[in-house]
N, C-alpha and C positions, 0 to 999 in steps of 0.2 A: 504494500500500500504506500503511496505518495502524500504527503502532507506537504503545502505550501502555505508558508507562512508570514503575507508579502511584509506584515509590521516591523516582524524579527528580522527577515530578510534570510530565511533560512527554510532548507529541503532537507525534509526527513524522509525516510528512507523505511519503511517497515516489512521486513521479512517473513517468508511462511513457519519458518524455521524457530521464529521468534527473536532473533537477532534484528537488528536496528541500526540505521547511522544517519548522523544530522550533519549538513555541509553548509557554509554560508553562501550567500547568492554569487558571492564576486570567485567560483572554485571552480573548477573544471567539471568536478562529481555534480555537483546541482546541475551546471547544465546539461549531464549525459543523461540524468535522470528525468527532469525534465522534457527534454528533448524527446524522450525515449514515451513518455506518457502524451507530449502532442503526438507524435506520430501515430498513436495507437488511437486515440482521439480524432487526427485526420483522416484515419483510413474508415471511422466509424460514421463520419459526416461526410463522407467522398469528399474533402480536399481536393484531390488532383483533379475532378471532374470539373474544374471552373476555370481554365486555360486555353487561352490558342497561340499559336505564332504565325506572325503572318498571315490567319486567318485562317487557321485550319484548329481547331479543338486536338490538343495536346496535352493524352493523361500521363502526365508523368510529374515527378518531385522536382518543383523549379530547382533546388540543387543538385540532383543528379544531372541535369542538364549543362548545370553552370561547371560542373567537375570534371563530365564528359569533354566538353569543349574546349578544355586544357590538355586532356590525352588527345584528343585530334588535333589540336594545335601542336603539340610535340611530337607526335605520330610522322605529321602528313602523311595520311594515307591517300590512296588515290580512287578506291573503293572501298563504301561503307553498304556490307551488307545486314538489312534490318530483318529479322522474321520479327514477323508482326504487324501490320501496317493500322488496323483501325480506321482513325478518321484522316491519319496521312499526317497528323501534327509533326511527329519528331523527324519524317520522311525530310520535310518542309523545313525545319528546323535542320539538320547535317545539309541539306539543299544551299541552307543560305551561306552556313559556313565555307562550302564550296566553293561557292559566289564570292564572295571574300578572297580567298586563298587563292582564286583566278586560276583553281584546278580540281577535278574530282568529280566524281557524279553519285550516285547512290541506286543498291538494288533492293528493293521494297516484294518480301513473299508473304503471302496469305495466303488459308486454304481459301476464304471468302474475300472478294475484295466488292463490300455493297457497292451499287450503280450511280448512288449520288454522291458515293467518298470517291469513288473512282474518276469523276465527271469532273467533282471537283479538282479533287489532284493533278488531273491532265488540262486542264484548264489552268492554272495557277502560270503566275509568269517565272518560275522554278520549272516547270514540269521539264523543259529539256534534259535537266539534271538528273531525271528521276525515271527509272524502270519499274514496272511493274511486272508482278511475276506471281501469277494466281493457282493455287495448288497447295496440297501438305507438306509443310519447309521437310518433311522428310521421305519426299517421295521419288524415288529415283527420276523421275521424269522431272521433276524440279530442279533437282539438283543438277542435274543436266543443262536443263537452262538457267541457274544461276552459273554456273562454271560455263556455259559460252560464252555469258554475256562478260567475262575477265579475261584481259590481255594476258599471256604469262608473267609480262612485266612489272605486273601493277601490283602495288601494294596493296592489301584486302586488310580492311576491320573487321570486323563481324558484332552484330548486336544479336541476341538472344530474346528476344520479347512476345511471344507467343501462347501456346501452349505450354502454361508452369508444372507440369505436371513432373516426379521424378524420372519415369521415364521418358518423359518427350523429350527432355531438355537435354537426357543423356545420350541418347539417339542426334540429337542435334549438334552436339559438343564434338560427337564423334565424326558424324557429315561435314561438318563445317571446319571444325579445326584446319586440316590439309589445306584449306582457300588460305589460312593466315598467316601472313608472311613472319620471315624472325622480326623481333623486335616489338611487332606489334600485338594487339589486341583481342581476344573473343570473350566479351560482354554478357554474362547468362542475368538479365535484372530480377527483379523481385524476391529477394532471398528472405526479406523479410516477414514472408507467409510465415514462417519457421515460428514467430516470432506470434504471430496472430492466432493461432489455431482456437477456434472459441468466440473468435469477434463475429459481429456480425459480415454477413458474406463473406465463411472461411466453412472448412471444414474441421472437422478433429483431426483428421491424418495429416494435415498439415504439419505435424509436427515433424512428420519425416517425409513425409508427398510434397517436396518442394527442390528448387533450382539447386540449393546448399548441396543438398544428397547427391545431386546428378552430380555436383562441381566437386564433391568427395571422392564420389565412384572413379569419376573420369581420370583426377590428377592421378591416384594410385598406380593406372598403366596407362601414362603420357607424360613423364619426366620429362622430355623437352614442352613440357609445360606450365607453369608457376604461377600461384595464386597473388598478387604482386596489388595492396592498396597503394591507387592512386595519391601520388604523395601532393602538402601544400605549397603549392606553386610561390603562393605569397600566404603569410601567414606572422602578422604582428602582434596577432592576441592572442590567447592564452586555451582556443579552442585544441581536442585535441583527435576528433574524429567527424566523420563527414557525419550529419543529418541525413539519413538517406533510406529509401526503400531498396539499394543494391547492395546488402551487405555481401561479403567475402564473392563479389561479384568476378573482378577484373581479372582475366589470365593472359601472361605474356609468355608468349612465345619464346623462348630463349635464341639466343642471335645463335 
């Protein structure tokens, strides 16, 4: 249990255990704790469901977003593959950063890609930028055409946002990983099910029916591959981990 106490300026900490700890506001622990019960709290109100960029509705942690955009910026990749597309937000969002960077495009798979997200998205003044590629990220016929649609040359990201499920996501890790180049990236998000199991729109098995288990399973046989937190680029205050619905998300590729 959480107690805030904004008079004192102190977070208490109450365990099932029966153990206890009180931190003052200005500590690093209140705000893990803190932080740790808004999240639980924004996944209870959909949070992420009130976002767009560039006008496309984009669910995701505006921090994940802001932290991704520093491993593509130190990345440069030159392809960002997303499984997952939805309403095309985050497609639109690596789109722009492309635009920017004056290089890159992005490949975008879903088993479903709806007729008015798709309309949209190919309509948008990004869409050059952007591939669409409709099927199960883990169907041989997909995978086929995500790997046409990469030059040998080109450097590949890989984002994981689709189906969370343990096995989908390890099925995916293992599809996908080969597309990613040394040095860079394969993204499995929402680890933080692990973390919900019990909240509203979760299940019980989430406590192990989640991206973590796949990102466990997977590293065990894939040593040229390493779970590697995105470190802080800048970082003058006294935070000391990301806010984020990706925990233990980020694997790099060893060069």
């Amino acid at each position: 249990m959480l107690v805030i106490d904004e008079a004192e300026g102190r977070v208490a900490l109450h365990h099932p255990d029966g153990t206890s700890a009180t931190y003052p506001f200005d500590t690093p622990d209140a705000f893990e704790a803190v932080s740790a019960a808004w999240l639980r709290c924004g996944w209870d109100v959909k949070y992420v469901y009130g976002f767009t960029w560039m006008g496309r509705p984009i669910i995701q942690l505006p921090e994940d977003m802001f932290r991704i955009q520093e491993v593509i910026w130190r990345v440069q990749p030159d392809v960002i593959v997303e499984t997952g597309v939805a309403h095309g937000g985050s497609l639109v969002f690596y789109a722009s950063l492309f635009s920017v960077l004056g290089h890159g495009r992005v490949i975008g798979v879903d088993i479903e890609i709806r007729k008015p997200n798709r309309a949209a998205i190919e309509a948008h003044r990004l869409a050059p930028l952007i591939t669409l590629i409709e099927g199960s990220s883990v169907d041989p016929t997909t995978l086929a055409a995500v790997r046409a649609a990469i030059r040998p040359d080109e450097k590949v990201l890989v984002i994981l946002d689709s189906n969370h499920t343990r096995s989908h996501v390890e099925m995916e890790l293992d599809a996908y990983a080969p597309m990613v180049a040394p040095t860079s990236y394969i993204v499995a998000c929402d680890g933080i099910m692990a973390d919900l199991a019990g909240a509203p729109r979760s299940s019980t098995d989430w406590t192990w029916n989640n991206p973590i288990s796949a990102i466990d399973a997977f590293l065990a046989r894939n040593p040229d591959f390493a779970l590697e937190e995105p470190s802080f680029v800048f970082n003058e205050g006294r935070v000391r981990k990301r806010i984020t619905y990706w925990p233990k998300s980020y694997l790099r590729r060893r060069a």
